[in-house]
N, C-alpha and C positions, 0 to 999 in steps of 0.2 A: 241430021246426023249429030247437029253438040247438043240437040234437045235430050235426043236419046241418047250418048254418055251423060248430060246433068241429070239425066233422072237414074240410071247407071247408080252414079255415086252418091246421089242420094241415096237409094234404097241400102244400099253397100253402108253409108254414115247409118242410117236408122238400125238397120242389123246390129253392127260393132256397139253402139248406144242403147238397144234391147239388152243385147250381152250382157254388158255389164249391171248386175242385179246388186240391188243393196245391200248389205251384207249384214245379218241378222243372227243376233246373239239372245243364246238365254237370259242374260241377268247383265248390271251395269257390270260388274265384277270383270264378268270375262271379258266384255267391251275394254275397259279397261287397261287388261293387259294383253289383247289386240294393239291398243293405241300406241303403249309402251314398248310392248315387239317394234311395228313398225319405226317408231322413233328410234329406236336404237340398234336400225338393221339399215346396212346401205344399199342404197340403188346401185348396180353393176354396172348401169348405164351411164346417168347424169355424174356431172362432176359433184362431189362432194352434195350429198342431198340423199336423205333418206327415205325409205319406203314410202312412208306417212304424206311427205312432201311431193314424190315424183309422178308425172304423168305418160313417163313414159311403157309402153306396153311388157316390155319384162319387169318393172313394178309391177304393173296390175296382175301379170301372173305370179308373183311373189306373196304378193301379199292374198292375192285366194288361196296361196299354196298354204303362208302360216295361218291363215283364217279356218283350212281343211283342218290341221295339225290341232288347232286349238280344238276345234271343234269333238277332234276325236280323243279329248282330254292328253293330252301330248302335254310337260311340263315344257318354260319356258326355256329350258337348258337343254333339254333333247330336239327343240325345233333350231335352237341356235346351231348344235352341234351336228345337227341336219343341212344346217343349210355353211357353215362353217366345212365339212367334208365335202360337198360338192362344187363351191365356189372359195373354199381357203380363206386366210381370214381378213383377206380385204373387206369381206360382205359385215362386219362388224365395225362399229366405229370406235369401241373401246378393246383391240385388241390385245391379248394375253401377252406378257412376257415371257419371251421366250426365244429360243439362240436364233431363230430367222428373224425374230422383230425387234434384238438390242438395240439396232440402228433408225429406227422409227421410234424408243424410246428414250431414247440418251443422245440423239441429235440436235435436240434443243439443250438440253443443256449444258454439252460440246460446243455448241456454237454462243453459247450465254457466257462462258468461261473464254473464249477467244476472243469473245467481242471486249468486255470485260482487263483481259491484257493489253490488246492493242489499246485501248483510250488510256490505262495505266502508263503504257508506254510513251505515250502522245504526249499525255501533260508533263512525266518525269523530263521527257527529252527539249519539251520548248521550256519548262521550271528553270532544266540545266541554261538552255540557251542565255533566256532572261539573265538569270544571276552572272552569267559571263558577259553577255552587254552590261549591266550593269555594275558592274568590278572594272570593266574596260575605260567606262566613262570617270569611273572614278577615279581611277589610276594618272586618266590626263589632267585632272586638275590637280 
């Protein structure tokens, strides 16, 4: 019985492993900017990691999906804005500014400007301290 499911799952690994075919380009050119797509398109799946990098199976159908698009001369702006309308613009790692994304873009630097006060604060208040210790001491002598 686990002879036959380990051969089960082999044949099942060898299949998924057939599948995946190497993916072949006219010219470096288009390779290219396959490579570039991928890199600058995210995985839906993994945390933070993009197409290029992930191995998870909605990658690999992502990227045969831009690899079809290229293929049918599709610019890189109509595959983004393809995949940008059906997954929104998480699936991009640089996205656009715009009223849903002021907050993903002006959070850092909200939080650079608060950090920035509070340490302003920090030193003025122990500076004050100090120089009141020190007028205290003086004062006894």
């Amino acid at each position: 019985m686990k002879t036959g499911m380990i051969l089960v799952a082999l044949m099942l690994f060898t299949l998924y492993a057939v599948a995946q075919e190497p993916l072949v380009f006219q010219d470096r050119q288009q390779q290219d900017r396959f490579d570039q797509l991928t890199r600058e398109l995210r995985c839906l799946v993994c945390q933070n990691q993009n197409l290029a990098d992930s191995d998870a199976p909605l990658a690999q159908d992502l990227r045969q999906e831009v690899y079809e698009m290229l293929m049918a001369g599709r610019s890189d702006e109509h595959i983004k804005q393809f995949l940008v309308e059906r997954y929104g613009d998480f699936v991009l790692y640089r996205p656009p500014v715009q009223t849903n994304t002021y907050l993903l873009w002006l959070a850092p630097v909200v939080l650079l400007l608060i950090g920035a006060w509070i340490l302003r604060s920090t030193i003025s208040r122990r500076t004050a301290i100090l120089a009141s210790d020190h007028d205290g001491e003086n004062s006894e002598q």
